[in-house]
C-alpha positions in Angstrom: 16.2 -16.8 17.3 18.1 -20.3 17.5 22.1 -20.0 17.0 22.2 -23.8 17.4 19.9 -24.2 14.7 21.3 -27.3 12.2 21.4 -27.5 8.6 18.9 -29.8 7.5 19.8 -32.4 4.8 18.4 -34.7 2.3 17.8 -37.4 0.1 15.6 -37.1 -3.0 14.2 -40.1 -5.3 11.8 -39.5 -7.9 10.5 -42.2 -10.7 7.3 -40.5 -12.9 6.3 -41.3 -16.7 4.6 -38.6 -19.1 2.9 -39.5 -21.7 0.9 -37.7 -24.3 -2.0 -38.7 -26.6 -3.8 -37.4 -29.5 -7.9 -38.4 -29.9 -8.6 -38.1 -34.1 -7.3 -35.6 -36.1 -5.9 -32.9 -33.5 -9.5 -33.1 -32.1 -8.1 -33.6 -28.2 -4.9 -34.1 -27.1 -3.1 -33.6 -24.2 -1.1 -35.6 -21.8 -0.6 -37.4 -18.2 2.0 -37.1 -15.8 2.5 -39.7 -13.2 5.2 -39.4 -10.3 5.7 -41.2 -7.3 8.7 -39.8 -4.6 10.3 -40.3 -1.1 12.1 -37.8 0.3 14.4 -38.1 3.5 15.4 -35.6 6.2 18.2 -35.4 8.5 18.2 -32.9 11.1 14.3 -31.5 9.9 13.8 -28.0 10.2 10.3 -27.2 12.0 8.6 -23.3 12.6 7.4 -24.8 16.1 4.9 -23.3 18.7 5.7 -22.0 22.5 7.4 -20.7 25.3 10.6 -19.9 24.1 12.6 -17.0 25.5 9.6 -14.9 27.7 12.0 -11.1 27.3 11.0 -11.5 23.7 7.3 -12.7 24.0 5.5 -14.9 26.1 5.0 -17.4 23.1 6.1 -17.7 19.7 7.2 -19.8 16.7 10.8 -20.8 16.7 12.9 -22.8 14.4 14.2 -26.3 15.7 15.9 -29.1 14.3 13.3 -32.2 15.4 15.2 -35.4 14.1 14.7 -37.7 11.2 11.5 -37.7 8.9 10.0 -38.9 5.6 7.8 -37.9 3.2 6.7 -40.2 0.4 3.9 -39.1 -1.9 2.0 -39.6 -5.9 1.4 -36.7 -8.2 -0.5 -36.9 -10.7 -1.5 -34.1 -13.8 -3.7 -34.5 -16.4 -3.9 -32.2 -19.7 -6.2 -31.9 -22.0 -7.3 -29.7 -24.9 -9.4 -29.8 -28.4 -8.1 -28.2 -32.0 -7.1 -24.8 -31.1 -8.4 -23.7 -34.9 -12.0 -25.3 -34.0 -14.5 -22.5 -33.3 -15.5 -23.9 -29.9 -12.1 -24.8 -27.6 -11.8 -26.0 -24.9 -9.1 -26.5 -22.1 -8.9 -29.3 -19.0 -6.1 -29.1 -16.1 -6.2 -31.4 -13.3 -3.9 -32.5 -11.0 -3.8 -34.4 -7.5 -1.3 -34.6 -5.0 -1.0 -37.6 -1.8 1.5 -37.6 0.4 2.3 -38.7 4.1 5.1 -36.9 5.8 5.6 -38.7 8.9 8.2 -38.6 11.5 10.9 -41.4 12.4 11.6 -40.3 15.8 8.8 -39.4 17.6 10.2 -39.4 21.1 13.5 -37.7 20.1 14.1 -34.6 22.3 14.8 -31.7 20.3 14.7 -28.8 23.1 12.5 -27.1 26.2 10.8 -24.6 26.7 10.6 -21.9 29.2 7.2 -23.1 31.2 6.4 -20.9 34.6 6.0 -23.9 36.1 9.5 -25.4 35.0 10.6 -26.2 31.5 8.9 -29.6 29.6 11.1 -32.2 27.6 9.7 -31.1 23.4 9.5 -33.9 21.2 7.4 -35.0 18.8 4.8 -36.7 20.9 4.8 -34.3 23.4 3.6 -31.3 21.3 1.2 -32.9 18.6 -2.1 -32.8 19.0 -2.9 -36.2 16.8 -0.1 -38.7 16.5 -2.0 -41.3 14.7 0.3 -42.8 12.0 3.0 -39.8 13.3 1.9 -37.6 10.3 3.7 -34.5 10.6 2.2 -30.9 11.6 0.8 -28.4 9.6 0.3 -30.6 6.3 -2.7 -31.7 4.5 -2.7 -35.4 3.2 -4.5 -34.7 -0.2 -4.9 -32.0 -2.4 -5.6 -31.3 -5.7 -7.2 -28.8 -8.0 -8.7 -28.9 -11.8 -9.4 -26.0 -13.9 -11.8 -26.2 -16.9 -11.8 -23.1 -19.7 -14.2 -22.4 -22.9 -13.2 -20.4 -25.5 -15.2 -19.2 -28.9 -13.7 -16.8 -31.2 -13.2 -13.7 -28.9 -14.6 -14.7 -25.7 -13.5 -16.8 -22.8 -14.8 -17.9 -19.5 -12.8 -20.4 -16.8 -13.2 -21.8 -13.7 -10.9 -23.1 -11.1 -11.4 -25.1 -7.9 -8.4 -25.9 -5.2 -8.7 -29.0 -2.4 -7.1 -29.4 0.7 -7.7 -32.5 3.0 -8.6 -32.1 6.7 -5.1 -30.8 8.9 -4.7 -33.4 10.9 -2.3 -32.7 13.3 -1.0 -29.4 14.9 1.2 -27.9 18.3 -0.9 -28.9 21.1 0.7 -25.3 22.1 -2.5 -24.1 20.9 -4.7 -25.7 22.7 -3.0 -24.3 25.9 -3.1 -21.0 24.9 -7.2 -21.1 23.5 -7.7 -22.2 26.9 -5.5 -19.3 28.3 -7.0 -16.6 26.7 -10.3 -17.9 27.5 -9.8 -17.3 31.1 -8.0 -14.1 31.4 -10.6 -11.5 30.5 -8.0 -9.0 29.7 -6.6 -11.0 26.5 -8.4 -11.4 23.5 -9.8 -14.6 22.8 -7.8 -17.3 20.5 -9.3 -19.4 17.7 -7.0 -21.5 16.5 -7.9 -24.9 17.3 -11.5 -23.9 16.0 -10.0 -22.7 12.7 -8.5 -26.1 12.8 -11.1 -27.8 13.2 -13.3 -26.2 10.8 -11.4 -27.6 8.6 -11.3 -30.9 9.1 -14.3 -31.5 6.5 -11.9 -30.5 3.9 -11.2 -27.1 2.4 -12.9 -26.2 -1.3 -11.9 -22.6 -3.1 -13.6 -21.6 -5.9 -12.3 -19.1 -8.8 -13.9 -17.7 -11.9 -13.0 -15.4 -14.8 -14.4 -14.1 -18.0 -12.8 -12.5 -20.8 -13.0 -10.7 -24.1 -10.6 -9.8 -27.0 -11.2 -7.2 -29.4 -9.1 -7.7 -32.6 -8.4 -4.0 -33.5 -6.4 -4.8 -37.0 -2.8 -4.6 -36.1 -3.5 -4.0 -32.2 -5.4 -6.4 -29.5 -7.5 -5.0 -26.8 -9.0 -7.7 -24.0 -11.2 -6.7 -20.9 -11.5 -9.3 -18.2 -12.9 -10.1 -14.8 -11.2 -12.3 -12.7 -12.7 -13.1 -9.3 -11.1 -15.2 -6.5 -12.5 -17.1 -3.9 -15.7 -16.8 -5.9 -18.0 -17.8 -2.6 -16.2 -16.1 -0.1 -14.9 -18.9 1.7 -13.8 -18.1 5.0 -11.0 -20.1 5.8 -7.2 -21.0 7.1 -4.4 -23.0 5.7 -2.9 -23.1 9.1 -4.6 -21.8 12.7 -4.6 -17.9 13.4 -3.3 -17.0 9.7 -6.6 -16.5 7.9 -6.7 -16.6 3.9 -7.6 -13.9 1.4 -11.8 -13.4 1.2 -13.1 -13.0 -2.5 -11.2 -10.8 -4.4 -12.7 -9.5 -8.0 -10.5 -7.8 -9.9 -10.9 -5.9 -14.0 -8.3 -6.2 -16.0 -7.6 -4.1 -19.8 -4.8 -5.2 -21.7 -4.0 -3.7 -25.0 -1.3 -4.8 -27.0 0.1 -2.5 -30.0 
């Protein structure tokens, strides 16, 4: 817990443009959405790694107020989709996201922790693994996913695929405690930092599904198989929390 904890406050500007288009007669249309932003923090709120209060646990996550930051960024969608009447359809979503949360007072001392060998002055610098550029912790750079779907008269089949750019900077907290646990036999070993590093090729999930509707006269019945994670990527958004494996899933819907 932190009873000094801050409210954190901001400032939001956002400029985008959406514009649709039609190709011949209904045969594609769709449209783009463009949007650029900047967004200010006072008083940031960070879930931060370490020695905090050692009657509760010898590490943890804590919230802290850590300064001034910014985060400016571009998103970008992109619909598209042919005659819904045609016999063959089909259905495009794409969308990218950049952005670079940085922050504007690296040095700024937001607390200390409870070290055995005496508490250390926490600031920005102190606890990052990579400062290039001062990009924040636990954020990915780019991301992005597209999803394509055919459809012809009753059945349907999709596919999905989610990016995430290479984490690059996290608490250094964790490369303390890898290195801990690593030399005290009686604690399980800690994989964080190699998690983290796994990663740092870039993160690709894969989804699929496949559908069918029966047209029963007045009543609709549609059996489909919907399978996440389709190559069982073993992976993590953020050290030690690891994400669901493939998942495949059957579902019946019947409408009356």
């Amino acid at each position: 817990p932190n009873p000094d904890l801050q409210p954190e406050t901001s400032a939001n500007t956002e400029l985008g443009i959406k514009q649709g288009y039609k190709i011949g007669d209904d045969l594609i249309y769709g449209y783009f959405d463009l949007a650029g932003f900047v967004q200010n923090y006072e008083n940031t709120i960070e879930y931060l790694f370490g020695i905090w209060d050692q009657t509760v646990a010898p590490y943890g996550f804590k919230f802290l107020n850590t300064g001034s930051t910014r985060v400016r960024g571009v998103d970008i969608s992109w619909v598209a989709s042919t005659n819904p009447k045609a016999s063959w359809q089909l259905t495009l979503l794409a969308g990218y996201t950049y952005v670079v949360p940085v922050s504007l007072q690296p040095d700024y001392v937001y607390g200390f922790d409870n070290a055995p060998a005496g508490p250390n002055a926490l600031s920005y610098n102190s606890t990052s693994i990579d400062t290039t550029d001062y990009l924040l912790k636990y954020r990915y750079k780019h991301s992005g996913k597209i999803d394509v779907q055919l459809s012809h008269k009753g059945f349907s089949v999709g596919y999905s695929m989610r990016f995430f750019s290479k984490m690059q900077n996290i608490d250094s907290a964790f490369v303390l405690l890898e290195d801990l646990t690593a030399a005290v036999p009686i604690f399980p070993n800690f994989y964080g930092v190699d998690y983290w590093q796994n990663s740092q090729s870039g993160i690709f999930i894969h989804d699929f599904r496949a559908s069918y509707t029966f047209n029963l006269k007045e009543r609709e019945l549609r059996v489909a198989v919907v399978i996440d994670n389709l190559l069982n990527k073993e992976y993590a958004l953020r050290p030690s929390k690891i994400e669901a494996p493939r998942k495949s899933a059957i579902q019946i819907v019947y409408k009356f």
